[in-house]
Backbone bond lengths (Angstrom), bond angles and torsions (degrees), N, CA, C in turn:
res aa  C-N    CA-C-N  psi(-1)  N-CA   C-N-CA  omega(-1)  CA-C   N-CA-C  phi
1 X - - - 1.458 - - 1.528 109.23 -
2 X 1.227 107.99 135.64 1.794 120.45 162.40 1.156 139.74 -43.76
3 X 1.165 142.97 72.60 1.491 130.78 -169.85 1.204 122.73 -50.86
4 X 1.430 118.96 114.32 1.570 135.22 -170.10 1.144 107.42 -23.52
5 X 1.642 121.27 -57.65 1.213 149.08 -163.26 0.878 103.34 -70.33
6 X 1.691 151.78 -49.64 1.088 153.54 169.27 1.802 121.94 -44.08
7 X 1.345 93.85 -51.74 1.498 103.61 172.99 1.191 131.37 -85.76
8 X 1.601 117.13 115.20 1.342 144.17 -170.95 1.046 120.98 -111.91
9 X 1.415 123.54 23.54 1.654 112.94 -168.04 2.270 103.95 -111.06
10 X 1.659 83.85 13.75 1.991 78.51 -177.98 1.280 92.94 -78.59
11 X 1.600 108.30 173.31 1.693 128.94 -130.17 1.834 72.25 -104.53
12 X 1.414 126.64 -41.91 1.334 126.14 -159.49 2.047 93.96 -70.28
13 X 1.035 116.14 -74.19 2.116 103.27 165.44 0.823 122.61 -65.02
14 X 1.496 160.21 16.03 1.360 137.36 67.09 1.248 123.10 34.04
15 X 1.637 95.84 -87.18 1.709 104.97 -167.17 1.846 97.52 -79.06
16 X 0.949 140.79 -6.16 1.171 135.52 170.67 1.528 121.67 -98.95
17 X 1.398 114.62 19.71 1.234 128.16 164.53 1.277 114.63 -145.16
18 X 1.235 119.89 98.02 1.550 145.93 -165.45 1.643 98.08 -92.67
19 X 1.449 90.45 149.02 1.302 91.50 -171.99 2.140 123.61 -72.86
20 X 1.260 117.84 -174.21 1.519 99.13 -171.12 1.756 80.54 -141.79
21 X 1.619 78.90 151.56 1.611 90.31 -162.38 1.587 91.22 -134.17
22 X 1.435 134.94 164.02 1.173 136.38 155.36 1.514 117.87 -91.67
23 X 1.520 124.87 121.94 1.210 126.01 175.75 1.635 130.82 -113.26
24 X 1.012 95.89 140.79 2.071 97.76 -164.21 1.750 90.95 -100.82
25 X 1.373 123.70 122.09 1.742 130.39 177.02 1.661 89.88 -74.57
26 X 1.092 93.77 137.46 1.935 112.98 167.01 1.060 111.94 -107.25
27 X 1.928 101.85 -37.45 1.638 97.06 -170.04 1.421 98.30 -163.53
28 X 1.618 103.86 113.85 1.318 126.47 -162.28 1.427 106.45 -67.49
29 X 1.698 120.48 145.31 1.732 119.60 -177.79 1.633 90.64 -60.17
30 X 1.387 88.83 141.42 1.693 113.34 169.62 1.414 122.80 96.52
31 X 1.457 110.33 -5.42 1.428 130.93 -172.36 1.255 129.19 -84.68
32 X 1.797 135.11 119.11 1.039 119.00 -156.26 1.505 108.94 -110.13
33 X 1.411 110.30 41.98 1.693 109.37 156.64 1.172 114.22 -158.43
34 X 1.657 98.61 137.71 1.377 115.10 -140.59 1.753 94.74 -95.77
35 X 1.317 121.23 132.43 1.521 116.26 -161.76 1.529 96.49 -120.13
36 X 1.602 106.81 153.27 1.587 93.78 -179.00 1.393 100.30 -97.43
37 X 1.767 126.06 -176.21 1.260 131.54 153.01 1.465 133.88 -30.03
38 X 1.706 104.51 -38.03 1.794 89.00 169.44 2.030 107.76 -105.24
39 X 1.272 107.58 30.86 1.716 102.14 168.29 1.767 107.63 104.37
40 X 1.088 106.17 -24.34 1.858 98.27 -177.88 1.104 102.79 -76.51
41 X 1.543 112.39 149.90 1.547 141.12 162.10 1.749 107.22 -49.65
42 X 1.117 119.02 98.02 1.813 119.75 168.31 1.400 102.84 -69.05
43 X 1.373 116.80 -80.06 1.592 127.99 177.46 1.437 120.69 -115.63
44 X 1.005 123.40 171.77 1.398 133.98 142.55 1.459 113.50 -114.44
45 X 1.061 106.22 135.98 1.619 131.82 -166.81 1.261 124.56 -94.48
46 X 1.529 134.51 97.67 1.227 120.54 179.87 1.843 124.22 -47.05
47 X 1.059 113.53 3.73 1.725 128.70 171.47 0.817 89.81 -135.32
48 X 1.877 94.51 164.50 1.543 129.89 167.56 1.019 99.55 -74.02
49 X 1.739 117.69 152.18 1.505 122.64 145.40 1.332 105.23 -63.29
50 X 1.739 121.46 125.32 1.036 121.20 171.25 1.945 111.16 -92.20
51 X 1.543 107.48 33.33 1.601 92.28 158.44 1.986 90.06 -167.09
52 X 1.394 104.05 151.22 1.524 113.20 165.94 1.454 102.54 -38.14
53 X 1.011 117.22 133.90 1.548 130.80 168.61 1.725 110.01 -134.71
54 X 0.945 94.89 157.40 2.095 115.29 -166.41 1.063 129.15 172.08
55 X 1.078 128.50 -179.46 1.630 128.85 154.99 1.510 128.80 -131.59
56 X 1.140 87.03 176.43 2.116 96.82 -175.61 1.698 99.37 -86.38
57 X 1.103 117.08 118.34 1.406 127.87 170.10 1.634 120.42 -56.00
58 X 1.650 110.75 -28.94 1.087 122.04 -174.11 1.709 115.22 -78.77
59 X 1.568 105.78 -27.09 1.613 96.85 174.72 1.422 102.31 -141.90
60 X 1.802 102.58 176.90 1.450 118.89 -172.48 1.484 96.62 -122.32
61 X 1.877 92.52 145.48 1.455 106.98 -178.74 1.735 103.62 -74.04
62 X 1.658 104.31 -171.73 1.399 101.70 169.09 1.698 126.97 -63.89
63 X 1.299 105.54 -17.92 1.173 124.45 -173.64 1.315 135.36 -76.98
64 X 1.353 90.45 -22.22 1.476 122.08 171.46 1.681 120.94 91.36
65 X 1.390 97.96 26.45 1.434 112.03 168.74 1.222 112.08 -108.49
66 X 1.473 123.42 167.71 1.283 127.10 172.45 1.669 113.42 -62.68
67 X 1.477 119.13 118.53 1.036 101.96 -174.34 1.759 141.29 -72.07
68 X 1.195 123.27 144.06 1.199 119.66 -152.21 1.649 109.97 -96.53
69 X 1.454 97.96 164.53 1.678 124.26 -169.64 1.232 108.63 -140.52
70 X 1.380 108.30 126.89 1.319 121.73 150.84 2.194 127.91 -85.57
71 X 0.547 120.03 99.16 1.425 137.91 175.54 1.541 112.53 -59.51
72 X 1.818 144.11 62.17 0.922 108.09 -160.59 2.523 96.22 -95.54
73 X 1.290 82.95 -168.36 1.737 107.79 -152.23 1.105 121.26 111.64
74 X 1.539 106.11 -156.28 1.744 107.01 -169.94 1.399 113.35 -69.04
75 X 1.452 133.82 163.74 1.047 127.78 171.89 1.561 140.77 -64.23
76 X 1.565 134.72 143.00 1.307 119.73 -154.59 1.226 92.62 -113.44
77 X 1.738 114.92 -173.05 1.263 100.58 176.28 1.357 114.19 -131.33
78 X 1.241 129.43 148.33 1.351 133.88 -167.31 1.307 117.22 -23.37
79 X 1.477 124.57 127.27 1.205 112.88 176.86 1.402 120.19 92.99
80 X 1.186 126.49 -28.83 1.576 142.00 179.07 1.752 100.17 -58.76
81 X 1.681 88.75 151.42 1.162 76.01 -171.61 1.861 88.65 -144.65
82 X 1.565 110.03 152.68 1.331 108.41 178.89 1.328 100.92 -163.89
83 X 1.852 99.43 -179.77 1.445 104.82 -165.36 1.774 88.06 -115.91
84 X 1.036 105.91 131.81 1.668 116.64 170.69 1.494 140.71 -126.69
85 X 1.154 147.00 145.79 1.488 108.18 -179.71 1.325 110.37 -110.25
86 X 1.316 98.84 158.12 1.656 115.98 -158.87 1.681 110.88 -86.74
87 X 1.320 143.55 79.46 1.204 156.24 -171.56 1.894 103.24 -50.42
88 X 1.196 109.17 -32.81 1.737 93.90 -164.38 1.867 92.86 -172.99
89 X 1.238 102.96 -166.91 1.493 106.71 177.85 1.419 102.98 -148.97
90 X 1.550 131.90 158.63 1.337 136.60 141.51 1.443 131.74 -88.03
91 X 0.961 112.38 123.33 1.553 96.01 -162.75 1.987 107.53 -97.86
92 X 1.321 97.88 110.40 1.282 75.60 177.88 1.958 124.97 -134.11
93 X 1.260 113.66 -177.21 1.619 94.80 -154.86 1.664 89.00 -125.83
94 X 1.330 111.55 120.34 1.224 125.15 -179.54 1.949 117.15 -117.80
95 X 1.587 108.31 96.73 1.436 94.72 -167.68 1.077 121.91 88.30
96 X 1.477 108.01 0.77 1.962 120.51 -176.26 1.622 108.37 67.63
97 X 1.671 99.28 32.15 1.712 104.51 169.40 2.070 113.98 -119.12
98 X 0.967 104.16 110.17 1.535 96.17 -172.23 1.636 99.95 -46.11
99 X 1.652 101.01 144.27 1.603 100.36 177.98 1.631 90.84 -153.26
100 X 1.638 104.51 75.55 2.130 104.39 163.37 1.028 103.57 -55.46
101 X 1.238 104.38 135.63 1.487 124.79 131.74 1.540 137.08 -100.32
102 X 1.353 101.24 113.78 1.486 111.54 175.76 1.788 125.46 -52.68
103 X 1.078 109.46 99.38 1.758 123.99 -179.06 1.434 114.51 -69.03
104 X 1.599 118.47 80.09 1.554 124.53 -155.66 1.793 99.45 -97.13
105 X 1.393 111.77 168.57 1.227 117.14 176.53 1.255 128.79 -169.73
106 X 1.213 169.69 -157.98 1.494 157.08 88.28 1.524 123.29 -37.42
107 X 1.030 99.43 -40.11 1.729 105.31 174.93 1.546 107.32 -135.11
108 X 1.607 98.58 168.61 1.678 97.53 -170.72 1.280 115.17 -59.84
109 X 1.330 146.39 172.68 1.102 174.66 89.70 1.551 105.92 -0.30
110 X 1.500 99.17 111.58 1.938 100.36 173.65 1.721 93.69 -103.72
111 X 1.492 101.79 173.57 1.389 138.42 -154.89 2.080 84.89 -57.17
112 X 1.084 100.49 -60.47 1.441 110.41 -162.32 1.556 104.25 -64.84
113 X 1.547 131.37 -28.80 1.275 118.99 166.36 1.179 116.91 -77.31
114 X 1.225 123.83 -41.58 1.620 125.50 163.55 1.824 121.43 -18.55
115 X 1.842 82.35 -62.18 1.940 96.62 175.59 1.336 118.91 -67.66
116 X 1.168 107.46 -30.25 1.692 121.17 167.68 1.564 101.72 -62.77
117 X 0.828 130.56 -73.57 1.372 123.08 177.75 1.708 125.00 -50.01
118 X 1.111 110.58 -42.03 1.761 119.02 170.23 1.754 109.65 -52.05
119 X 1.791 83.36 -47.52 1.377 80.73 -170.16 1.769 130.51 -80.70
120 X 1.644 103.51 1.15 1.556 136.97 158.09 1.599 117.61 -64.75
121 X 1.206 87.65 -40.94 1.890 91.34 -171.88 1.706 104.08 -92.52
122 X 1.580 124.79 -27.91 1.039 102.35 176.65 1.805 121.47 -73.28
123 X 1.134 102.79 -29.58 1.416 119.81 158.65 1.248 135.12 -40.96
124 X 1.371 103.17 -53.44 1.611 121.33 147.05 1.271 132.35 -56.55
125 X 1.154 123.96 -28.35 1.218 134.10 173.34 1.727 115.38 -77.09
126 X 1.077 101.73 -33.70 1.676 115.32 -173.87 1.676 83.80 -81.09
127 X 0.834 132.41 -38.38 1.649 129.52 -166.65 1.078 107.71 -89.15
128 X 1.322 132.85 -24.42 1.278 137.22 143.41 1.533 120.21 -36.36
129 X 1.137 109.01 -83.37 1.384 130.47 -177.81 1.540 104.71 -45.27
130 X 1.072 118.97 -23.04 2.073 112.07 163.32 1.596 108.10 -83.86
131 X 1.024 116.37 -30.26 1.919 110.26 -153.33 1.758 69.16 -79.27
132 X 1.734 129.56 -53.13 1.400 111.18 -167.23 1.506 117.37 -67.19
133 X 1.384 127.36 -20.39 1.075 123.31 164.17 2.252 120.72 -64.73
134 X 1.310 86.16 -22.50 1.316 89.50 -179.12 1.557 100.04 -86.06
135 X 1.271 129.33 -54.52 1.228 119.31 165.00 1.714 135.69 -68.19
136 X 1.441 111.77 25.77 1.237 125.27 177.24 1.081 96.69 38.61
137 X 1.752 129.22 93.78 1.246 144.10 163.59 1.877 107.25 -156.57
138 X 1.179 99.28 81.38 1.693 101.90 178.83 1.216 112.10 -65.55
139 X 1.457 99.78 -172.51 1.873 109.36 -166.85 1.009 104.98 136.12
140 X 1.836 133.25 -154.09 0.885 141.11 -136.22 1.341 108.23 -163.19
141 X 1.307 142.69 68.26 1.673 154.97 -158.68 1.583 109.82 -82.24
142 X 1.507 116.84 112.82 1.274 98.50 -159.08 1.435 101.85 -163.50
143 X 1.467 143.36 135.48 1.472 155.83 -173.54 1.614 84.69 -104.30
144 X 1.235 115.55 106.35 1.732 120.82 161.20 1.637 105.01 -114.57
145 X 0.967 111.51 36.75 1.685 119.74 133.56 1.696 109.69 87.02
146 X 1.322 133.18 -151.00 1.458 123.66 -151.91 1.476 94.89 -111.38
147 X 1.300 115.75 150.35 1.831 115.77 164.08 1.608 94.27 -154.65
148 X 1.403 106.08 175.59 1.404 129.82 -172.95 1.789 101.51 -49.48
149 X 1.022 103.76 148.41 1.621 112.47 156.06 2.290 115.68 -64.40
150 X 1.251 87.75 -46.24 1.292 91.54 171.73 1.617 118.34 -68.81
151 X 1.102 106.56 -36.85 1.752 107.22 175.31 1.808 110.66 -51.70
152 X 1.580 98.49 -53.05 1.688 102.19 172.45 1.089 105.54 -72.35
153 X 1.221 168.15 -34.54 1.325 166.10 107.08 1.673 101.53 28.20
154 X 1.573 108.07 -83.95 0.796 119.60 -178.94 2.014 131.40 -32.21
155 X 1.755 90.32 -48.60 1.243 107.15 -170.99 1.524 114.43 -82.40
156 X 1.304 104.56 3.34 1.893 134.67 -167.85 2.001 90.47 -74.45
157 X 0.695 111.36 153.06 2.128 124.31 154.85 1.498 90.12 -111.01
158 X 1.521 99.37 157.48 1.084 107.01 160.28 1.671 126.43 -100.33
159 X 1.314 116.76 149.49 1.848 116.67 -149.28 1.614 91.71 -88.10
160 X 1.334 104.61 123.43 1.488 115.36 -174.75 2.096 90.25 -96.19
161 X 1.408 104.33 -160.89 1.747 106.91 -149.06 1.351 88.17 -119.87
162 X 1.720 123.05 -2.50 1.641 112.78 152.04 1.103 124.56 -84.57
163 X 1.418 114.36 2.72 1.855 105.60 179.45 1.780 126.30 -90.00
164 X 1.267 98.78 125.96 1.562 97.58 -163.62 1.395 115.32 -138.24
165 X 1.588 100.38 40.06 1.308 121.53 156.33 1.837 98.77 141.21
166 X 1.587 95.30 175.28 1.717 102.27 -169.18 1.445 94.78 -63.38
167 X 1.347 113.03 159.72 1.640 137.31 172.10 1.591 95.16 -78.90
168 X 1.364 152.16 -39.55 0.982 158.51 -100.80 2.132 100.95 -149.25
169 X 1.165 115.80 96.25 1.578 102.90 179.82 1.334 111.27 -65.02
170 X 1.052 121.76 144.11 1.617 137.71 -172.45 1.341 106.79 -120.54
């Protein structure tokens, strides 16, 4: 016989063990310049990022950037780098290019950080959609809402040892 304890493969711990990803900080919570994947200054931001933001070195979004992570807790510091697990994703559409972001943490994610975060990216997205209008870059700027960590996972490539920055100017 099986020891209860031993066996981990039901669908209910499963969903309570999210996967863990390694994340590189670009741009520490509270920080007002927004850095891309290979180190240059994109913007400066009239706000702070109110959470660690980065990406996973190991894969690329649809977009053809390294795909990105949010880190929330205390603030990290540039360059830091750790292994976390990824609770959920935001999915969002930049230029009419899907660009998840992985919603990482130490512990799960309650209802109220979730909305805190939705309600970051749609914000972002609308603020998006001007800096590209100012830089004549159309599309479609848009927070289409929460999905699995594994779904963005899924939709991730993995970053082979020729990639040396996004396909895509930002």
């Amino acid at each position: 016989m099986i020891d209860a304890i031993q066996m981990r493969l039901t669908v209910g711990e499963l969903l309570l063990d999210p996967p863990e990803v390694d994340v590189v900080i670009e741009i520490p919570k509270g920080s007002f310049l927004k850095r891309g994947s290979t180190g240059h200054i994109d913007f400066i931001s009239p706000l702070p990022c109110p959470f660690n933001y980065g990406s996973v070195p190991k894969y690329l979004g649809l977009e053809g950037d390294l795909l990105d992570a949010v880190v929330l807790g205390p603030r990290l510091p540039l360059g830091s780098s750790l292994r976390v697990k990824a609770w959920g994703a935001v999915v969002l559409v930049d230029r009419g290019m899907t660009d998840d972001k992985l919603i990482c943490g130490a512990a799960p994610i309650s209802l109220q950080q979730r909305q805190r975060v939705l309600r970051f990216f749609a914000f972002y997205a609308r603020c998006k959609w001007m800096l590209n209008a100012v830089r004549r870059q159309p599309g479609r700027n848009a927070c289409d809402g929460w999905s699995e960590a594994s779904q963005a996972l899924g939709r991730a490539q993995p970053r082979d040892n020729a990639w040396r920055g996004p396909s895509v100017k930002f």
